[in-house]
C-alpha positions in Angstrom: -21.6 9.3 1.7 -19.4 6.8 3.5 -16.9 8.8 6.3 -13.2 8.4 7.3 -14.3 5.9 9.8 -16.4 3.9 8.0 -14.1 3.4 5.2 -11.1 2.5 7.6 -13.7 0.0 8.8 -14.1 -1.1 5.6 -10.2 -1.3 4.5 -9.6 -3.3 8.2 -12.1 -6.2 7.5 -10.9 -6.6 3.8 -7.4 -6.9 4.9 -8.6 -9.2 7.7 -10.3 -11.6 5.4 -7.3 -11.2 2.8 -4.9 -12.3 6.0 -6.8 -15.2 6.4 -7.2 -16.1 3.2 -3.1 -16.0 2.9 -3.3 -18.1 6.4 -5.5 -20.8 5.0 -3.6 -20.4 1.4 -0.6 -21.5 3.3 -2.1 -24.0 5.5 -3.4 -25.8 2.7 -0.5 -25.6 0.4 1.9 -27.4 3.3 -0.9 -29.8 3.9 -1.0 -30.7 0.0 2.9 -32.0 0.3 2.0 -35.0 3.0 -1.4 -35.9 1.0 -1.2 -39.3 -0.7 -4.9 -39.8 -2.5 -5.1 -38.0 -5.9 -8.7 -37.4 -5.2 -7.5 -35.6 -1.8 -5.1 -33.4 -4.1 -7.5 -32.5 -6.2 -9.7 -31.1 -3.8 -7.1 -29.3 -2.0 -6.0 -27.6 -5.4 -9.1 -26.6 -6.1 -10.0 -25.2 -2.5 -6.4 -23.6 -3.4 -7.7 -21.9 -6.9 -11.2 -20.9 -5.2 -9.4 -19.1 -2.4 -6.8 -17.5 -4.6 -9.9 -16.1 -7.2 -11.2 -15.1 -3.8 -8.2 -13.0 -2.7 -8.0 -11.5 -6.5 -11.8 -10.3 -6.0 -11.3 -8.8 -2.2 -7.9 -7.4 -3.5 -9.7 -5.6 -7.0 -11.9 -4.2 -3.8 -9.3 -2.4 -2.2 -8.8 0.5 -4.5 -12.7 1.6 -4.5 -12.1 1.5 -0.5 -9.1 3.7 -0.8 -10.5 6.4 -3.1 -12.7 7.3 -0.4 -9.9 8.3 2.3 -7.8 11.0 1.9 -4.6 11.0 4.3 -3.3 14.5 2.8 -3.2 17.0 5.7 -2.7 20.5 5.0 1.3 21.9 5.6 1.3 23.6 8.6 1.6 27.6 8.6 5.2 27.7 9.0 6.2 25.1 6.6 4.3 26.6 3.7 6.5 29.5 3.8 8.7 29.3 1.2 12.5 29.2 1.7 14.2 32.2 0.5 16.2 31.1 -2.8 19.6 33.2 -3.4 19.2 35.4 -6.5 22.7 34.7 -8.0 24.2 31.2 -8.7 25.6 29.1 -5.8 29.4 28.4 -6.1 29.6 24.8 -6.5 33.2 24.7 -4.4 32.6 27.2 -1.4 28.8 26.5 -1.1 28.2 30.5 -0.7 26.8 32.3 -3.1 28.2 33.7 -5.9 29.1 37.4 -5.5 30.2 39.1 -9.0 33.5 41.3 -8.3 33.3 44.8 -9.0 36.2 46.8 -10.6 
């Protein structure tokens, strides 16, 4: 069974290699505006698609990586205490409770 600290591991390099991925993504992508040769196009646009089907793969990853973490911590002692809730219905106008008037 994989640990915290092996999955966080884990969920850094993915996100590592999804930045540079993006980085390259938008490297190329500016690049492809000053290219002239269609051949040189072509290749950057499909060195474009590659790395985006390589993002979509890494990013279907994540989730697997993420079931194995759990960030709930249990409520400390004096938060789980439960507030005390007024018996009778709070008086919208004076905030107070609402106190029935006896005759």
């Amino acid at each position: 069974m994989i640990d915290k600290k092996d999955a966080f591991q884990e969920l850094r390099k993915v996100i590592l290699k999804e930045k540079i991925i993006v980085n390259e993504l938008i490297s190329l992508l500016n690049n492809l505006e000053n290219v002239k040769t269609t051949e040189e196009k072509r290749m950057i646009s499909t060195h474009v698609k590659s790395l985006k089907n390589y993002l979509k793969k890494t990013n279907d990853f994540l989730p697997k990586i993420l079931e194995k973490l759990s960030l709930v911590r249990p409520l400390h002692p004096r938060i789980q205490k439960k507030s005390k809730i007024p018996d009778k219905p709070i008086d919208k106008q004076s905030k107070k409770p609402h106190l029935e008037k006896q005759p």
